[in-house]
C-alpha positions as CSV (number, residue, x, y, z in Angstrom):
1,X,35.4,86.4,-3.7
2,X,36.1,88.4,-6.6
3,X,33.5,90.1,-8.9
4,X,35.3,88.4,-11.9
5,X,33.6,84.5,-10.9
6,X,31.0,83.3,-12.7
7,X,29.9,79.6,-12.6
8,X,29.4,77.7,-15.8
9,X,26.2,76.2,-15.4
10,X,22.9,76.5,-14.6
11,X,20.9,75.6,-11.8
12,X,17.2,76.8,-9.9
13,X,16.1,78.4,-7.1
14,X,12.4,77.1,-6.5
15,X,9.9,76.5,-4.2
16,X,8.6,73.2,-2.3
17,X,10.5,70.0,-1.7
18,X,12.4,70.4,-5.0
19,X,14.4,73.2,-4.2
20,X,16.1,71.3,-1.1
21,X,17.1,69.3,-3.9
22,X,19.0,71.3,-6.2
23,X,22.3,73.1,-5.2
24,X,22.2,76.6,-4.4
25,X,25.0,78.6,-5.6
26,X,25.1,82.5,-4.4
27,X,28.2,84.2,-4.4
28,X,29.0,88.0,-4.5
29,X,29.2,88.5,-8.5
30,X,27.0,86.1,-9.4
31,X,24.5,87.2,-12.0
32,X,21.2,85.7,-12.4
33,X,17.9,85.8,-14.4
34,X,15.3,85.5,-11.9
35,X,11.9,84.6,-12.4
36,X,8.5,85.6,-9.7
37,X,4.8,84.5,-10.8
38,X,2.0,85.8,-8.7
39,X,0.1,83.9,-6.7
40,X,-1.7,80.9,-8.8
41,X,-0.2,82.5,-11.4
42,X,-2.7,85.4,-10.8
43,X,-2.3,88.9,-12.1
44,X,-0.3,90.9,-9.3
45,X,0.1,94.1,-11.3
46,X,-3.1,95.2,-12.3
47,X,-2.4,99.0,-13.1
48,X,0.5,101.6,-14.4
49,X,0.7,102.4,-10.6
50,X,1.2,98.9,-9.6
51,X,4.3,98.7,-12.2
52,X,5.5,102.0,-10.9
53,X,5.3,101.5,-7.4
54,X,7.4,97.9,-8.2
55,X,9.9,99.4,-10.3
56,X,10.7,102.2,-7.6
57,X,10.9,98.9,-5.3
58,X,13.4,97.3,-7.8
59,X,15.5,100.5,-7.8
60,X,15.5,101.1,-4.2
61,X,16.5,97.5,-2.9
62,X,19.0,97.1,-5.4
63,X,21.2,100.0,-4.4
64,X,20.6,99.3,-1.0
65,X,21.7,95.7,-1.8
66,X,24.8,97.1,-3.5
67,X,23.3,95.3,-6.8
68,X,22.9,95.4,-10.4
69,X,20.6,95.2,-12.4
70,X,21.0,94.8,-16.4
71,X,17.6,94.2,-17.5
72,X,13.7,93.7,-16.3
73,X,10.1,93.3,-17.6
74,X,7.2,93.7,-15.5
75,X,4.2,91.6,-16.8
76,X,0.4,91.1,-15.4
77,X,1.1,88.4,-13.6
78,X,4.9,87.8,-13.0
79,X,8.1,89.6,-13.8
80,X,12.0,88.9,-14.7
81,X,15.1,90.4,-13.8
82,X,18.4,89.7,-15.0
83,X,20.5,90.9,-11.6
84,X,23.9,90.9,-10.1
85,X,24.5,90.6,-7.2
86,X,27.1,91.9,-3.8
87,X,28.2,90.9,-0.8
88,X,24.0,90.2,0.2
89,X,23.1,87.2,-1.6
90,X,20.1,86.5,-3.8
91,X,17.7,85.4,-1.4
92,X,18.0,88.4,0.8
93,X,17.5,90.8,-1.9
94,X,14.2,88.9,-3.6
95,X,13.4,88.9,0.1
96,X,13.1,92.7,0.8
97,X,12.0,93.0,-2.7
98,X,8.7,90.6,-2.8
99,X,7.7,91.8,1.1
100,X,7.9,95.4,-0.1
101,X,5.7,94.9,-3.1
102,X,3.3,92.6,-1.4
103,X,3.0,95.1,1.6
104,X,1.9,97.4,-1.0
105,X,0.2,95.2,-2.7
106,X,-2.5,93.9,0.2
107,X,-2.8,97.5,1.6
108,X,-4.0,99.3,-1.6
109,X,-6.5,96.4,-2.8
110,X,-7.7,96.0,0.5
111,X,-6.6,92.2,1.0
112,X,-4.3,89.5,3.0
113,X,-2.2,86.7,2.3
114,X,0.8,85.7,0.1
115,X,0.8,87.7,-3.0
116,X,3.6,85.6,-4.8
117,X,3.8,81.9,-5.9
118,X,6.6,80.2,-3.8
119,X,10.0,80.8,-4.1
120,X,11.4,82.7,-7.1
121,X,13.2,80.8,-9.9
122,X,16.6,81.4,-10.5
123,X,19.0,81.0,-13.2
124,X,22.8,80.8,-12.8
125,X,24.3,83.0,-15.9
126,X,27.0,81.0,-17.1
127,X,29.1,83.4,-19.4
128,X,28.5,86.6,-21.6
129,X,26.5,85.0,-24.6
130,X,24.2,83.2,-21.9
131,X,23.9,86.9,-21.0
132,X,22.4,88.6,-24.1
133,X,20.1,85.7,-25.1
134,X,18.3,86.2,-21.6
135,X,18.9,90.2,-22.1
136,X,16.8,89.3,-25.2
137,X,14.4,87.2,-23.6
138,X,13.1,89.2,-20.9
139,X,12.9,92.0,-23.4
140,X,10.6,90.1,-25.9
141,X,8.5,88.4,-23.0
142,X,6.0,90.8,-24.0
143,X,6.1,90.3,-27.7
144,X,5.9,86.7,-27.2
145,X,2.6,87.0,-25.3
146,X,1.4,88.6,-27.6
147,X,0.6,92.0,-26.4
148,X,2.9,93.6,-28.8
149,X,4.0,94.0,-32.0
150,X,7.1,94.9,-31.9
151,X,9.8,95.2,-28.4
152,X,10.1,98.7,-28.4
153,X,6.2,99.4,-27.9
154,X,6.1,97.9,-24.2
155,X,6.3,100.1,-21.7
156,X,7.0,98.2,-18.8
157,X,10.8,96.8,-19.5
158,X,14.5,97.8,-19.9
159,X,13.8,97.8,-23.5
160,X,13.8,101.6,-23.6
161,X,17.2,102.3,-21.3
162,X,19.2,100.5,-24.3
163,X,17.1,102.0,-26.9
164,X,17.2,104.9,-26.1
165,X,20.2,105.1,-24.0
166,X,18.0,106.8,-21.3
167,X,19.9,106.8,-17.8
168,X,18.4,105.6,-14.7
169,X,19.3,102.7,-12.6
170,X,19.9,100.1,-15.4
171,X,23.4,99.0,-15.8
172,X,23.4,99.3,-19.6
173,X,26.9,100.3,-20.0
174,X,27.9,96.9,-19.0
175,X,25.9,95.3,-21.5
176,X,26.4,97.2,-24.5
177,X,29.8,97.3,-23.6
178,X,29.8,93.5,-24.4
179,X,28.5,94.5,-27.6
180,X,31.2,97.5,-28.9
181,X,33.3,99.7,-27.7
182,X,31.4,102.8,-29.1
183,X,28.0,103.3,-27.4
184,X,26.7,104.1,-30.6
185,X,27.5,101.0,-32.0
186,X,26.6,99.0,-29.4
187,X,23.0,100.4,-29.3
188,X,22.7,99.8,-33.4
189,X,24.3,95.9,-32.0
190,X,21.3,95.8,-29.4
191,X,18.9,96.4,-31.8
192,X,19.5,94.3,-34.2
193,X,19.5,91.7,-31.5
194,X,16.0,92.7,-30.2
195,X,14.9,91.8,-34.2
196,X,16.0,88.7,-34.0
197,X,13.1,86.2,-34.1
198,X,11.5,85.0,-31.6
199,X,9.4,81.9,-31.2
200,X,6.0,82.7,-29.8
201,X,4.0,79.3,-29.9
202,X,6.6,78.2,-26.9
203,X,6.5,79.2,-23.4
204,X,10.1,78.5,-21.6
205,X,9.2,80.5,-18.2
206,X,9.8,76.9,-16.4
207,X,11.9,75.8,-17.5
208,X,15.7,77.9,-18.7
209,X,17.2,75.2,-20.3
210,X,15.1,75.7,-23.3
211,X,15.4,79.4,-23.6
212,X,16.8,79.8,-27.4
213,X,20.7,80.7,-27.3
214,X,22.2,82.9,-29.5
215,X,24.4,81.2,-31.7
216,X,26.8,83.6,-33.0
217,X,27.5,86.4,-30.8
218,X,30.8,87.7,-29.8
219,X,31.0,90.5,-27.3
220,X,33.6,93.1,-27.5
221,X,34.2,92.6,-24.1
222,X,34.9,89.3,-21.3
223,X,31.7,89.0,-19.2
224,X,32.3,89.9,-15.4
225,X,36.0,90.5,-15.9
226,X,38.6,91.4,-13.7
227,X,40.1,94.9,-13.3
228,X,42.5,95.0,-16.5
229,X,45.2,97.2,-14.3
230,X,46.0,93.7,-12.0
231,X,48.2,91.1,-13.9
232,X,47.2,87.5,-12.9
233,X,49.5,84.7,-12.0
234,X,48.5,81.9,-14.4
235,X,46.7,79.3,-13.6
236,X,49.5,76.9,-14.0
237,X,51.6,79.0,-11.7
238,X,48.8,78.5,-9.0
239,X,48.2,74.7,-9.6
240,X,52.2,74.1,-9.8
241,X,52.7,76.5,-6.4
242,X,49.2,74.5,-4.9
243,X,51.0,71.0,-5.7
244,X,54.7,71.8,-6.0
245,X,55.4,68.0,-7.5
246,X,55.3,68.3,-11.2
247,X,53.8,64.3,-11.1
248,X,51.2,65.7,-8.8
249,X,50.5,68.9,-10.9
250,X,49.6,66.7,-13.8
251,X,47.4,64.0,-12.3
252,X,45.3,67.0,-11.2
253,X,45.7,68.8,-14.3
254,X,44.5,65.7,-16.2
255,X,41.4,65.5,-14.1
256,X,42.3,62.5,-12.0
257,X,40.1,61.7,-9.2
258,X,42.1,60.2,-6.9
259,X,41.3,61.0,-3.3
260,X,44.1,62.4,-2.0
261,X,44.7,64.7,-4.5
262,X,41.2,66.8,-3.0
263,X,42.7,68.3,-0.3
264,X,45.3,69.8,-3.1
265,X,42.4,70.9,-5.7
266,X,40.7,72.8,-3.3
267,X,44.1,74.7,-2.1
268,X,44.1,75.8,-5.8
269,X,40.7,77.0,-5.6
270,X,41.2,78.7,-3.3
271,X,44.2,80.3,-4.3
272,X,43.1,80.6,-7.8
273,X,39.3,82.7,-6.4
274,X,41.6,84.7,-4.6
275,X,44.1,85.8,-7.7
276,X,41.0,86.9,-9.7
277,X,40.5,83.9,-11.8
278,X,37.0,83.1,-12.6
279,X,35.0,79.7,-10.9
280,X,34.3,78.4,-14.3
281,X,38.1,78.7,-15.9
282,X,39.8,77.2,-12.5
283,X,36.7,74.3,-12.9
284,X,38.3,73.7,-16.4
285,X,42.0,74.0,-15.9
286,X,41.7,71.0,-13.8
287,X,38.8,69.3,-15.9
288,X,36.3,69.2,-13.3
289,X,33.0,70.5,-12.9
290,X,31.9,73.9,-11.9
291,X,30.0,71.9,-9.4
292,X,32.6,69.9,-8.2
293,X,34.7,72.9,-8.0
294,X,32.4,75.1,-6.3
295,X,31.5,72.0,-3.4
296,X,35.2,71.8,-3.1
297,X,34.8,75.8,-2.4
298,X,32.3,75.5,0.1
299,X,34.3,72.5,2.0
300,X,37.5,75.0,2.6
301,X,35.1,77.8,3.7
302,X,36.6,79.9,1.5
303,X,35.3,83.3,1.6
């Protein structure tokens, strides 16, 4: 699949009976703002070293994973990333990730047992504004608990790779990228969106949905978008060569949800993921769900 799809809405990846309940989607592409507590919510990184010794974790896995990562904080007792991924899914990266740190982890404090709290939330990014409100988020995590005046005193987050355009591992280029053409510019964009106010009396770790959106932004660049050098085929042009009745091309078109006109959306699924065309603007096109569109995926085994 191509790195261009991104689904529209938002689900969770968590622990216990309730995560057999909630669709999983993992797709190489997909970006997501992942959430690990410790333990009872206990603190997991105690010292500077413990930080460290995570962050070279983060770095390491997620080139070996062939991922990205755009942004990270690394509280007392959990942190965020906001990740995208390859051709290895979520859950195998968060797995080689957690078991590193919590081999660490029990061998230096002299101790056994699970170090993190379940399954890892995980938040479906749904386009590039979704993006930079969680990009702002994780940033001011610590200036919402409190430990902080101000976002660029923490140590332990992304914060300073965008302020001060430091290089490392970071993608920030992609981000601030979304924000101007001119690096320059896009670091004066960034910080002006780090001063934007937060709300500290609420805690939204639990629950994404209620993280505060940014109402008026409007990257310089499409989120996640295809190489510019390959012109598409449009998505009419798909549906019409998926259908090839004009009477049929409509009814889908039009969202109609008669059942023999299935085996045709998901031939223009697939055709469409294959052209380049993002999951959420095929899911549209034909007035379905991102949902709907991505089951319809999974039923055609499309790659």
């Amino acid at each position: 699949m191509c790195d261009g799809c991104l689904a529209f809405a938002l689900f969770y990846c968590t622990g216990g009976a309730r995560m057999n309940k909630r669709l999983r989607i993992e797709y190489a592409g997909a970006v997501y703002h992942v959430i690990q507590r410790g333990n009872n919510k206990e603190f997991v990184f105690h010292q500077a070293q413990d930080k460290g010794y995570f962050l070279k974790s983060v770095e390491k896995v997620m080139r070996f994973c062939e991922a990205d990562t755009f942004a990270y904080v690394i509280m007392g007792n959990h942190y965020h990333l906001l990740v995208r991924t390859g051709e290895i899914g979520l859950g195998q990266v968060m797995h080689r990730l957690n078991t590193r740190y919590s081999m660490y982890y029990n061998q230096t404090k002299n101790r056994s047992g699970h170090v993190f709290q379940g399954r890892y939330q995980a938040g479906l990014i749904q386009d590039e504004r979704h993006l930079l409100t969680v990009l702002r988020y994780i940033h001011q995590n610590p200036l919402r608990a409190g430990i902080c005046d101000r976002v660029g005193e923490y140590r332990w987050s992304s914060d300073h790779c965008y302020r001060y355009l430091q290089p490392g591992f970071v993608n920030k280029e992609f981000v601030l990228d979304l924000l101007a053409s001119d690096q320059g510019k896009a670091r004066n964009e960034y910080l002006h969106l780090m001063e934007s106010v937060v709300e500290p009396e609420n805690d939204y770790d639990d629950n994404f949905e209620k993280i505060p959106w940014i109402p008026d932004i409007k990257p310089a660049a499409p989120i996640l978008s295809t190489s510019a050098a390959k012109q598409l085929k449009s998505l009419d042009e798909i549906l019409l060569a998926a259908t090839i009745k004009r009477e049929t091309f409509e009814l889908i078109k039009a969202g109609s949800r008669r059942r023999e006109l299935t085996p045709l959306k998901a031939i223009f699924i697939d055709l469409a993921l294959q052209e380049g065309h993002p999951l959420q603007n095929i899911a549209a096109h034909i007035n379905i769900s991102v949902v709907a569109a991505f089951k319809l995926k999974n039923v055609q085994n499309i790659p």
